[in-house]
N, C-alpha and C positions, 0 to 999 in steps of 0.2 A: 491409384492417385499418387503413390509415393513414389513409384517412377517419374511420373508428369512432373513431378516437383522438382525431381533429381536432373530430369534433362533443361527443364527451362534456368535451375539454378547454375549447369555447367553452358548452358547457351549463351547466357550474362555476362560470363565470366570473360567469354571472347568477344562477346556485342560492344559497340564502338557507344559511344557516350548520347550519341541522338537516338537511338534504340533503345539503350538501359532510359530512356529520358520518355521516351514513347510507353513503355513496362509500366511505369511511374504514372502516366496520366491515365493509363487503362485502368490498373490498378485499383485508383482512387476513385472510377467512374464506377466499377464493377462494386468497389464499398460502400459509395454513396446511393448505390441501388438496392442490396443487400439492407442498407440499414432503413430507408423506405419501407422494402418489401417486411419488414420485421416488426416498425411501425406499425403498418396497416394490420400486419395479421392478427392480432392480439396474442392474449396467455398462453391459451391452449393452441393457437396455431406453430405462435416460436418455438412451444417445447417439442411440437410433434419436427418444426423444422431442425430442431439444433439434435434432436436424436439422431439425425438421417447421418449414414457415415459421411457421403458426398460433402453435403453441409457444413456440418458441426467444424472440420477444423474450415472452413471458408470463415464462417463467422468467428471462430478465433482468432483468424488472422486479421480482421478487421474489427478486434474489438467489439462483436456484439454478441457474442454467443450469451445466454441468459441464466448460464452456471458458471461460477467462478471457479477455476485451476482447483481447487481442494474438494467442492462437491464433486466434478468431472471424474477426479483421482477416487474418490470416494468409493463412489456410484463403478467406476471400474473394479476397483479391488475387489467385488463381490463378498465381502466377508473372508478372502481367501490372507489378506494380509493389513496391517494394522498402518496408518497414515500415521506420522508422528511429525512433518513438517514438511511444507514445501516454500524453499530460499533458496535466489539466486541462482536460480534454473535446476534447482537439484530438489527428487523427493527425498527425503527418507524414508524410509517401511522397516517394519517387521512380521516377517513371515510368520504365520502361525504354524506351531508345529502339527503336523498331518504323517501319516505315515513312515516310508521307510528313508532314510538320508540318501540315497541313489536317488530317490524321486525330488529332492530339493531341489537339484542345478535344475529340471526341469520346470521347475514350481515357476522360481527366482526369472527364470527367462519368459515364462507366458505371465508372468506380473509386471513383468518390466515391455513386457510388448504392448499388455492392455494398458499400462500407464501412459505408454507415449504417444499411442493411439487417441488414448482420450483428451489428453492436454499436450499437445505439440511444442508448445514454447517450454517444456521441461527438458531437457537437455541428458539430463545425469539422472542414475534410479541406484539409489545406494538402499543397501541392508544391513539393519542391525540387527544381531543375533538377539534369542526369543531369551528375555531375562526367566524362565520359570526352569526350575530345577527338577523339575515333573516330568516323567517318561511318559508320555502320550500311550494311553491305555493298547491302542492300534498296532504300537510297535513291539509290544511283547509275543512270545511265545511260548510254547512249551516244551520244554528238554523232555525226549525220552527217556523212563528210567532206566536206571543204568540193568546190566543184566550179571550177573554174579556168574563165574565159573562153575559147570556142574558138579555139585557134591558140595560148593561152598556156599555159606550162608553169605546174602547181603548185608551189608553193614551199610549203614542210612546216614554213618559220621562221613563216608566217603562218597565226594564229588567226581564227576569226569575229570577232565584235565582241561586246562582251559584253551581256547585258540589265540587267542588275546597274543601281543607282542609285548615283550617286555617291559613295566612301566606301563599299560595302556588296560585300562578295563576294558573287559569284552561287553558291549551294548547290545543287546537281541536287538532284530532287525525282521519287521513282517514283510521284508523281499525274499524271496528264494532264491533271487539272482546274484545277491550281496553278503550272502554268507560265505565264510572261508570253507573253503574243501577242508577233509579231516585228516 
């Protein structure tokens, strides 16, 4: 569908003023059937119509869809991220935190896909970092202990060494792909 959209919106662009004009009377004949057809079907027909991918942004686009921009965003975010405002074409979220930081940009992007999917007239999907100082129980691991030279006794005051970069706490990470070599 988001092709169809993208060709007919650069079609526009070059159509001469009796065409974009013609666009315009289709348009509003194709909404004033849609809101008929929306009419007639009752509660449980609209919700089963505005769930349908085809649908749902059709009736957004003509103002009849029967969830408002913040249920749609809601209902997408699947619990995967927190709705904190949607203004002036823009959401904002906060991502919950879930496992390993390699896997956020991927998180960030299928939350920012299912938002624009569900509500099309949002424009912008901004992130605001997770206010909890809490290491997500997920993302811990366990350090080997360490192994003593033979003939010398372990001493339990002494740690590895860290990988960490100067200034920077080393964070355990449950990826195996995100850990520093040793």
């Amino acid at each position: 569908m988001n092709e169809r959209i993208t060709a007919i919106e650069s079609m526009l662009e070059e159509a001469d003023p009796a065409a974009i004009e013609l666009v315009r009377h289709l348009l509003g004949l194709y909404g004033e059937g849609l809101a008929r057809v929306m009419e007639i079907a009752g509660e449980q027909t609209a919700e089963l119509l505005a769930a349908d991918e085809l649908l749902s942004p059709l009736l957004v686009l003509h103002d009849l869809h029967p969830l408002d921009a913040r249920a749609r965003v809601t209902a997408a975010l699947e619990g995967g991220a927190d709705l904190l405002a949607i203004e002036d074409g823009r959401a904002r979220l906060r991502l919950r935190a879930a496992g390993c930081r390699s896997s956020q940009a991927a998180a960030q992007e299928a939350v920012r896909a299912a938002v624009l999917a569900a509500a099309p007239e949002i424009e912008h999907v901004e992130f605001e970092p997770e206010q909890s100082a809490l290491i997500p129980v997920e993302s811990l691991s366990m350090r080997p202990a360490s192994r003593a030279a033979p003939g010398q006794a372990e001493n339990p005051s002494v740690r590895p060494a860290s990988r960490a970069a100067p200034g920077q706490a080393e964070i355990p990470s449950a990826c195996p792909t995100s850990r520093a070599a040793p």
